[in-house]
Backbone as CSV, one residue per row, in Angstrom:
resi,resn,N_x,N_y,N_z,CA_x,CA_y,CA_z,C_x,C_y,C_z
1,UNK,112.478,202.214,38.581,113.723,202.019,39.297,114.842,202.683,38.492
2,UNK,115.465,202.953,39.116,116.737,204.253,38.588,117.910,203.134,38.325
3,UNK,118.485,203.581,37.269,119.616,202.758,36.497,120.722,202.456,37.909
4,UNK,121.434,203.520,38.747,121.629,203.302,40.106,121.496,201.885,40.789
5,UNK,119.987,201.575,41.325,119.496,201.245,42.028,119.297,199.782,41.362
6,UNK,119.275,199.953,40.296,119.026,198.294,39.312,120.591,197.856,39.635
7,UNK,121.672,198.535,38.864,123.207,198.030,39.208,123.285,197.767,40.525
8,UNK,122.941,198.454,41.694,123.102,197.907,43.385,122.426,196.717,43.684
9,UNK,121.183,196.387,42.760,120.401,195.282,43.284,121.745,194.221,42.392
10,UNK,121.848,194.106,41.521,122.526,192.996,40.069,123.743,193.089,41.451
11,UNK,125.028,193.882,41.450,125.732,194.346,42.616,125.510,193.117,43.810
12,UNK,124.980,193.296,44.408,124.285,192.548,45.835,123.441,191.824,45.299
13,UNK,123.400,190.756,44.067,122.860,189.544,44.055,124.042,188.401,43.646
14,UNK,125.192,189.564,42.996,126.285,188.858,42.554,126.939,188.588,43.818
15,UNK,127.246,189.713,44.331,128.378,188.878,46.043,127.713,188.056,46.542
16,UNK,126.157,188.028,46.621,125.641,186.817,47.606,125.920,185.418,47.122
17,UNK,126.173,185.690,45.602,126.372,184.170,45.055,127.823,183.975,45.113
18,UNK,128.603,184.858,44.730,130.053,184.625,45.284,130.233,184.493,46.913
19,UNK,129.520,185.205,47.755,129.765,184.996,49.090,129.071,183.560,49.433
20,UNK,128.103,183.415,49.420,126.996,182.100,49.615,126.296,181.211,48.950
21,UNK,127.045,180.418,47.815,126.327,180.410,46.500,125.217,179.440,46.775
22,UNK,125.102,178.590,47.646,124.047,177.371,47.707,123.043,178.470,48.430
23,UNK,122.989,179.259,48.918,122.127,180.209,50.091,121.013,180.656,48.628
24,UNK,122.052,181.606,47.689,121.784,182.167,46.406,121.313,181.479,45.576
25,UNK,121.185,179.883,45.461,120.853,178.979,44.812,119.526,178.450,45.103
26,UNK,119.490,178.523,46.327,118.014,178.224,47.226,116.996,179.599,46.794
27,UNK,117.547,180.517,47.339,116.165,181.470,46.754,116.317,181.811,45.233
28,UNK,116.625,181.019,44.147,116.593,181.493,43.230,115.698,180.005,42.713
29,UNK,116.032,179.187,43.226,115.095,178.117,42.848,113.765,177.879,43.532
30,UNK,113.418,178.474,44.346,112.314,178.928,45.597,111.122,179.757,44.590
31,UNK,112.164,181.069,43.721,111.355,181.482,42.483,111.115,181.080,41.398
32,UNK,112.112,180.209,40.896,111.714,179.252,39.911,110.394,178.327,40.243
33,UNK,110.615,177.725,40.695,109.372,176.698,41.494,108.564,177.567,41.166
34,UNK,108.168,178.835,42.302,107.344,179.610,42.542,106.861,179.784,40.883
35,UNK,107.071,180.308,39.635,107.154,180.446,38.713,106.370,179.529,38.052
36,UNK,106.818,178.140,38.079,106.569,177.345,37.456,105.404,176.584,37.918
37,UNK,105.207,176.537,39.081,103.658,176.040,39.472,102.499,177.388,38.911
38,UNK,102.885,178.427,38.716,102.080,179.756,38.089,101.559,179.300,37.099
39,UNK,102.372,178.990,36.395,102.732,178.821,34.923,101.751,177.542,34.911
40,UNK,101.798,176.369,35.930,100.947,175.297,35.433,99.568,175.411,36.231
41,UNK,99.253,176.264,36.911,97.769,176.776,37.439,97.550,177.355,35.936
42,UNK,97.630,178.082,35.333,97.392,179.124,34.463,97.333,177.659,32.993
43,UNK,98.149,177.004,32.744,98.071,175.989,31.603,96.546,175.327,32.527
44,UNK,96.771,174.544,33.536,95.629,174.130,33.749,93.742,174.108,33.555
45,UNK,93.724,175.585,33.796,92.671,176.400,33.768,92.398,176.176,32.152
46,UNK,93.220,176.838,31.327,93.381,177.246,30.427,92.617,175.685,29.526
47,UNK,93.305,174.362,30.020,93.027,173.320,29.418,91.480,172.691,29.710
48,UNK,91.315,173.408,31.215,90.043,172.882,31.795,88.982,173.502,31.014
49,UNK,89.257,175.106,30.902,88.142,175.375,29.995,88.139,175.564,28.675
50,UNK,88.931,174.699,27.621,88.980,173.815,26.450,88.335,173.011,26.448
51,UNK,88.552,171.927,27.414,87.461,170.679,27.535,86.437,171.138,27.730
52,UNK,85.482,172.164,29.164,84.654,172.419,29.041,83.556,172.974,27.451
53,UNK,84.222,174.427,27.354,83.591,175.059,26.219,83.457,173.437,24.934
54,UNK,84.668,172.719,24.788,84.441,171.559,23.889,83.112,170.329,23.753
55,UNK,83.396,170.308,25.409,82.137,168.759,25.432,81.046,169.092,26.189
56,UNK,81.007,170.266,27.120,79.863,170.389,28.166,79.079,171.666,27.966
57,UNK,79.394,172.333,27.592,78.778,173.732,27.438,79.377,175.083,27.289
58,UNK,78.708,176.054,26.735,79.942,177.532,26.738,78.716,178.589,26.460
59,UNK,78.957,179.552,26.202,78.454,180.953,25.793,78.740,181.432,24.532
60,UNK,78.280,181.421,23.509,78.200,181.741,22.372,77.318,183.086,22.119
61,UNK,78.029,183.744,21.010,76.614,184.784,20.546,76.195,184.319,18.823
62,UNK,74.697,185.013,18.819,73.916,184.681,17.440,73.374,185.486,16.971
63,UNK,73.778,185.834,15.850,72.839,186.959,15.257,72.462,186.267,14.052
64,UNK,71.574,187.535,13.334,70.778,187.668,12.069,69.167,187.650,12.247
65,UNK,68.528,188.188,11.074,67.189,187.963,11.355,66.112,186.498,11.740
66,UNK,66.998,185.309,10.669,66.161,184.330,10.607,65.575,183.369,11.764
67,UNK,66.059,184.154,13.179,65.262,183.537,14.347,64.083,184.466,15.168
68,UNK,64.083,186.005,14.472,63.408,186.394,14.495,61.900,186.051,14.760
69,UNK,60.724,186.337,15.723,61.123,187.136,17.014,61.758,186.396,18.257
70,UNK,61.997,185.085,18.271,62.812,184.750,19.241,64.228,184.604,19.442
71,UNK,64.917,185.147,18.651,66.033,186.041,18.947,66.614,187.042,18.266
72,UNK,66.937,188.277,18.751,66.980,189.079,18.134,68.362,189.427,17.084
73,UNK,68.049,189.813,15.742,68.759,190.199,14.952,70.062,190.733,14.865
74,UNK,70.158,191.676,16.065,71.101,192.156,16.616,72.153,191.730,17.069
75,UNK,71.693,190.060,17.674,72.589,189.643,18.030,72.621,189.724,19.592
76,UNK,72.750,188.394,20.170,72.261,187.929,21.441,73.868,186.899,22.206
77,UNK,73.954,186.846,23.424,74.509,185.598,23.754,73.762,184.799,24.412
78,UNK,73.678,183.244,23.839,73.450,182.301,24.327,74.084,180.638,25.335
79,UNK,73.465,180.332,26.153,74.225,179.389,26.945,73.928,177.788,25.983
80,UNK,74.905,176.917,25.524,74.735,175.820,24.574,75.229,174.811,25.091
81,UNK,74.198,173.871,25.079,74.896,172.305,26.349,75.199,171.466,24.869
82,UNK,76.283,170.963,24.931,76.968,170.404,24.371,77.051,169.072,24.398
83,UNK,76.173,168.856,25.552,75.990,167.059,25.918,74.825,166.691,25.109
84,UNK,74.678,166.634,23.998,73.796,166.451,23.251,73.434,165.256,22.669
85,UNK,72.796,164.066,22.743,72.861,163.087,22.381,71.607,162.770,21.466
86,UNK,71.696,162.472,20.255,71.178,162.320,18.779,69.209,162.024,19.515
87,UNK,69.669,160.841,20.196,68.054,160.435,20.975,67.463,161.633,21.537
88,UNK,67.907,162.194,22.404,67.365,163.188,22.967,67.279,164.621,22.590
89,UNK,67.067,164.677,20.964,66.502,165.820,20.022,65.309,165.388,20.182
90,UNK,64.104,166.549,20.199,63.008,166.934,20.339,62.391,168.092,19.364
91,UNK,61.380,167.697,18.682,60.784,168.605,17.910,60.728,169.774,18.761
92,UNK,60.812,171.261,18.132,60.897,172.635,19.153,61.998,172.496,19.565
93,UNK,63.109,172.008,19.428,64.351,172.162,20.401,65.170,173.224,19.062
94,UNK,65.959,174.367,20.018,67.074,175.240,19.272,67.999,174.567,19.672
95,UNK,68.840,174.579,18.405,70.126,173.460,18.294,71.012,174.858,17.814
96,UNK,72.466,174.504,17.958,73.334,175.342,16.609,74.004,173.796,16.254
97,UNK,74.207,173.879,14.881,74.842,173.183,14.057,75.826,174.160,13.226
98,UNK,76.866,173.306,12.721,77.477,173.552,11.307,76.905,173.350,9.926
99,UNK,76.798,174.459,9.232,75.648,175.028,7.815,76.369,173.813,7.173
100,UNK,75.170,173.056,6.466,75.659,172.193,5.505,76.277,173.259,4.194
101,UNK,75.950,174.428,3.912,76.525,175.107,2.855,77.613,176.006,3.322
102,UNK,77.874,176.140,4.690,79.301,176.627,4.515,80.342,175.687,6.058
103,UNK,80.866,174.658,6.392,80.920,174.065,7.080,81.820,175.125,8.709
104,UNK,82.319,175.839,8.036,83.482,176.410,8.749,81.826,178.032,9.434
105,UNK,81.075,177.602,9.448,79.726,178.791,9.819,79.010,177.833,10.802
106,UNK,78.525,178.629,12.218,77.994,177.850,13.149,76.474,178.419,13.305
107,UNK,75.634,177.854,12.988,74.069,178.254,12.486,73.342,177.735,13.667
108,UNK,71.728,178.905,14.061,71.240,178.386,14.781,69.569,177.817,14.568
109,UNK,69.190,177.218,14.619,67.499,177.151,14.298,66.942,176.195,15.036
110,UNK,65.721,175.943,14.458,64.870,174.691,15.822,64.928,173.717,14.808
111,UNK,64.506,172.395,15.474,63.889,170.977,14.909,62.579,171.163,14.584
112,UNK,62.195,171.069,13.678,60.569,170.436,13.513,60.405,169.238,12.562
113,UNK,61.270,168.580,12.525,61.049,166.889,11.692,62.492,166.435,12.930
114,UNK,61.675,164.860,12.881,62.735,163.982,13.133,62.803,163.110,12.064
115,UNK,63.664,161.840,12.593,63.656,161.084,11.214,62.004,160.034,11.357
116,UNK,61.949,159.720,9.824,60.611,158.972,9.634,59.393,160.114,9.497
117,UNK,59.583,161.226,9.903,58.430,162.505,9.807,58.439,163.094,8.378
118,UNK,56.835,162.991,7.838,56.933,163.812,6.713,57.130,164.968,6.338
119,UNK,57.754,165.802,5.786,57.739,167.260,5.873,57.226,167.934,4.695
120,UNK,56.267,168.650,5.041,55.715,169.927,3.794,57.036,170.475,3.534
121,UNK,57.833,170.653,2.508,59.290,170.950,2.159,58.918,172.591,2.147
122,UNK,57.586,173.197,1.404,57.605,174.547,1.522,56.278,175.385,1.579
123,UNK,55.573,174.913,2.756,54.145,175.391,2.777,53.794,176.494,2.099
124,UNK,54.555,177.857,2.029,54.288,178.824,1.232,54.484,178.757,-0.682
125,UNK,55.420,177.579,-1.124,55.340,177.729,-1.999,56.355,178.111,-2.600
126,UNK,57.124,178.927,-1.580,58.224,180.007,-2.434,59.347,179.598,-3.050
127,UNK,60.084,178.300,-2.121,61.238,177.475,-2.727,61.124,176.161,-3.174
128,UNK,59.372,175.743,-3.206,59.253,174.347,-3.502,58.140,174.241,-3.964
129,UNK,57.402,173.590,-4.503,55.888,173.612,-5.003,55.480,173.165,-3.545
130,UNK,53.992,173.619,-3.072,53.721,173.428,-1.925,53.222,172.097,-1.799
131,UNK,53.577,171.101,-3.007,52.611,169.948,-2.648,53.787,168.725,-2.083
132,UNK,55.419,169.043,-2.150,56.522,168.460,-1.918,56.508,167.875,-0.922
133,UNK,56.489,167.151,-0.601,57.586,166.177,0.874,58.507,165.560,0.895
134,UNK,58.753,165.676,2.273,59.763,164.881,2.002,59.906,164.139,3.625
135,UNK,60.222,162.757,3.462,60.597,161.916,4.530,61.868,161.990,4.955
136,UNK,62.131,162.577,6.385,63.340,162.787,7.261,64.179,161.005,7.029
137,UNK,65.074,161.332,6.954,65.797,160.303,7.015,66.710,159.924,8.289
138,UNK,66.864,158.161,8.509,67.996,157.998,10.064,68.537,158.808,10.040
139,UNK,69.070,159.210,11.082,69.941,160.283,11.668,69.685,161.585,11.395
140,UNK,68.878,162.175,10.820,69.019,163.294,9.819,67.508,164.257,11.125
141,UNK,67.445,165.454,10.791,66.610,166.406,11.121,66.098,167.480,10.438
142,UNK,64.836,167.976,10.102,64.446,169.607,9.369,64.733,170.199,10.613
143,UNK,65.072,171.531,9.966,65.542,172.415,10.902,64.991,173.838,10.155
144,UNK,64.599,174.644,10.842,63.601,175.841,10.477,64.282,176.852,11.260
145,UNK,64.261,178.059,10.705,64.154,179.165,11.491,62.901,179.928,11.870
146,UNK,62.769,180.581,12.654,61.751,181.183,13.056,60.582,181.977,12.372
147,UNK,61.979,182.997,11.314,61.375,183.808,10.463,61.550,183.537,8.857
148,UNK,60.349,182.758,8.513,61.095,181.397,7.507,61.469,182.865,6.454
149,UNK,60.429,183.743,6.222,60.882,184.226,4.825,62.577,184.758,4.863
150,UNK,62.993,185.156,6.199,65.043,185.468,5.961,65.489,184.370,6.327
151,UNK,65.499,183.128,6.290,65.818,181.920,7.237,66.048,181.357,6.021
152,UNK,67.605,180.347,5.438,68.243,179.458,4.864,67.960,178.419,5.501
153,UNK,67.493,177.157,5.343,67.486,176.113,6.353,66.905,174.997,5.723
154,UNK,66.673,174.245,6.240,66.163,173.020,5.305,65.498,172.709,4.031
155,UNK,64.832,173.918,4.142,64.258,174.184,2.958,64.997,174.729,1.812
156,UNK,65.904,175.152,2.128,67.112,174.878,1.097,68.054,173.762,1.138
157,UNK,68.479,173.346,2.160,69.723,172.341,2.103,69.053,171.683,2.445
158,UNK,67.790,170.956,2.687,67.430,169.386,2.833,67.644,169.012,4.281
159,UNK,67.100,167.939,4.584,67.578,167.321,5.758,69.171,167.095,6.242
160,UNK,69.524,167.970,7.637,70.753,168.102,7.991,70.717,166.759,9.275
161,UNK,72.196,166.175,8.535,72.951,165.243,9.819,72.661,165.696,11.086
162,UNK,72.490,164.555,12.246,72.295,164.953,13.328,73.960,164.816,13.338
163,UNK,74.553,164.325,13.109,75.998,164.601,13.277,76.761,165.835,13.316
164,UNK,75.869,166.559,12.246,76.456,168.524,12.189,75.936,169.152,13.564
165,UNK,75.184,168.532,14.462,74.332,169.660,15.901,75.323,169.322,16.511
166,UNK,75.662,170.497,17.015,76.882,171.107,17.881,76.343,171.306,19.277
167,UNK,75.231,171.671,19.466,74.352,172.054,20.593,73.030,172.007,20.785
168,UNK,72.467,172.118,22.095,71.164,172.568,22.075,71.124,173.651,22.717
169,UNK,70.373,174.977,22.569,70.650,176.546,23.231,69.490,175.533,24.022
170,UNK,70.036,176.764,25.328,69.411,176.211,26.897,68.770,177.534,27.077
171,UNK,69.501,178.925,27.235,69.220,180.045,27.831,69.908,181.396,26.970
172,UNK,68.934,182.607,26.866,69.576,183.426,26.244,70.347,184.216,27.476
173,UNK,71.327,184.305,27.907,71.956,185.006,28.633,72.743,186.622,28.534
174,UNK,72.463,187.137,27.583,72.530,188.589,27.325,71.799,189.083,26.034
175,UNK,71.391,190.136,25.799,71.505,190.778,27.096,70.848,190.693,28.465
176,UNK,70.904,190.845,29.581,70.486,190.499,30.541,69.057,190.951,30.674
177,UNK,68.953,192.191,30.346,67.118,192.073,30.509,66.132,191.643,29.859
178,UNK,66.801,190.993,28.405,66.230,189.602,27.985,67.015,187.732,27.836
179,UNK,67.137,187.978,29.268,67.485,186.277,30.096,66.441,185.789,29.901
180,UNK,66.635,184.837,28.726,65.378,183.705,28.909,65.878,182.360,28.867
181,UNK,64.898,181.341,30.161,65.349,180.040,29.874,64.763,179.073,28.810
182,UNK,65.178,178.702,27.489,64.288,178.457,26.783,63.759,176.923,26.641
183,UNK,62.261,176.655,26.757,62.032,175.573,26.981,60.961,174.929,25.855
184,UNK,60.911,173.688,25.734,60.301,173.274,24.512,59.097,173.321,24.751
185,UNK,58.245,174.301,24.014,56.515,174.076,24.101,56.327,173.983,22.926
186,UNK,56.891,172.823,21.959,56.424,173.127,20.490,54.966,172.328,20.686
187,UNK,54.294,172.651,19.418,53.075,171.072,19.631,53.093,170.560,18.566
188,UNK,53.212,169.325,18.809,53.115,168.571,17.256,52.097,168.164,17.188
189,UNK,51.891,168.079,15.435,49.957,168.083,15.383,50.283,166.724,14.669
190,UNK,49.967,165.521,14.355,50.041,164.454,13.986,49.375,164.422,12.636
C-alpha cells in the first residue's frame, strides 16, 4: 500500500469518528472481539495440547545404537502413551524413562525384571561377575536395551524407579515405511 493510500485510509477513519463516533466505536470493537476470541482459540489449542503431549500421549523421536535392531540408530519417531500405571508394566514392554545418570536425558529400553524377580546383573560377564544377582526391588524395574554390548542400563545404574517411566512406546511412527505397532511377545522363562 502506497504511503498515499495509507494517509486516505488513517484520513477516512478519523472523520468517521469525528463524524459518527459510536458508529466508529462499534466496528472497532467488532475487531477487537474479533481479535480476541483468535487469540483465545489459539491459547486454547495451545493449552489442550500441553495437557495432552503431558498426561496422554505425544510423538517423540529416539536415537542411538543401544535398541538396536529394534530401533534404529539413526533415529526414529515414536508414539508414547503416557497413561502409564506402575501395575500395568509388563516384562518386554518399551518404556522411555528419565536416565538415573543424567535426569534432564529421556532414555528408551524394555523391562525384563519386575520387582521380586531375580536378575543375572551381567550374563556376559563384562560389567559384573556373571555369577551376580540381584533382587528387583518395590517399585523398581531392570531395564535392558536391545543391543546390550552399546546399551547403558541397568546393568550399570541398577534397578530404576518405576517413578522415572515417562512412557510406554506403543508404535514406531516414522519413518513411515517402518510403522510398527509394537507389541509384547517377550517370554519369560521361570
Amino acid at each position: 500500500m502506497s504511503g498515499s493510500r495509507i494517509f486516505s485510509a488513517a484520513h477516512a477513519f478519523v472523520r468517521r469518528i469525528r463524524d459518527n463516533p459510536d458508529e466508529a466505536l462499534k466496528s472497532v470493537t467488532r475487531a477487537a472481539k474479533s481479535s480476541a476470541l483468535a487469540t483465545l482459540r489459539v491459547i486454547n489449542v495451545v493449552c489442550a495440547a500441553h495437557l495432552f503431549a503431558g498426561h496422554v500421549g505425544w510423538i517423540n523421536s529416539v536415537d542411538g545404537p543401544s535398541m538396536l535392531p529394534t530401533m534404529s540408530a539413526r533415529g526414529e519417531w515414536i508414539l508414547e502413551n503416557k497413561m502409564v500405571k506402575p501395575e500395568s508394566l509388563r516384562r518386554g514392554d518399551l518404556v522411555t524413562y528419565l536416565s538415573p545418570l543424567d535426569p534432564t536425558r529421556m532414555v528408551c529400553k524394555r523391562i525384563v525384571g519386575l520387582p521380586g524377580d531375580v536378575i543375572c546383573v551381567d550374563p556376559t560377564g563384562e560389567l559384573a561377575p556373571s555369577t551376580e544377582h540381584v533382587v528387583i526391588p518395590r517399585n523398581h524395574v531392570w531395564l535392558s536395551g536391545d543391543n546390550a554390548p552399546l546399551s547403558r542400563d541397568s546393568r550399570v545404574y541398577g534397578p530404576v524407579s518405576m517413578a522415572l517411566i515417562k512412557g510406554r512406546i506403543v508404535a514406531r511412527v516414522w519413518p513411515p515405511s517402518k510403522f510398527t505397532v509394537f507389541r509384547n511377545n517377550f517370554d519369560y522363562i521361570d
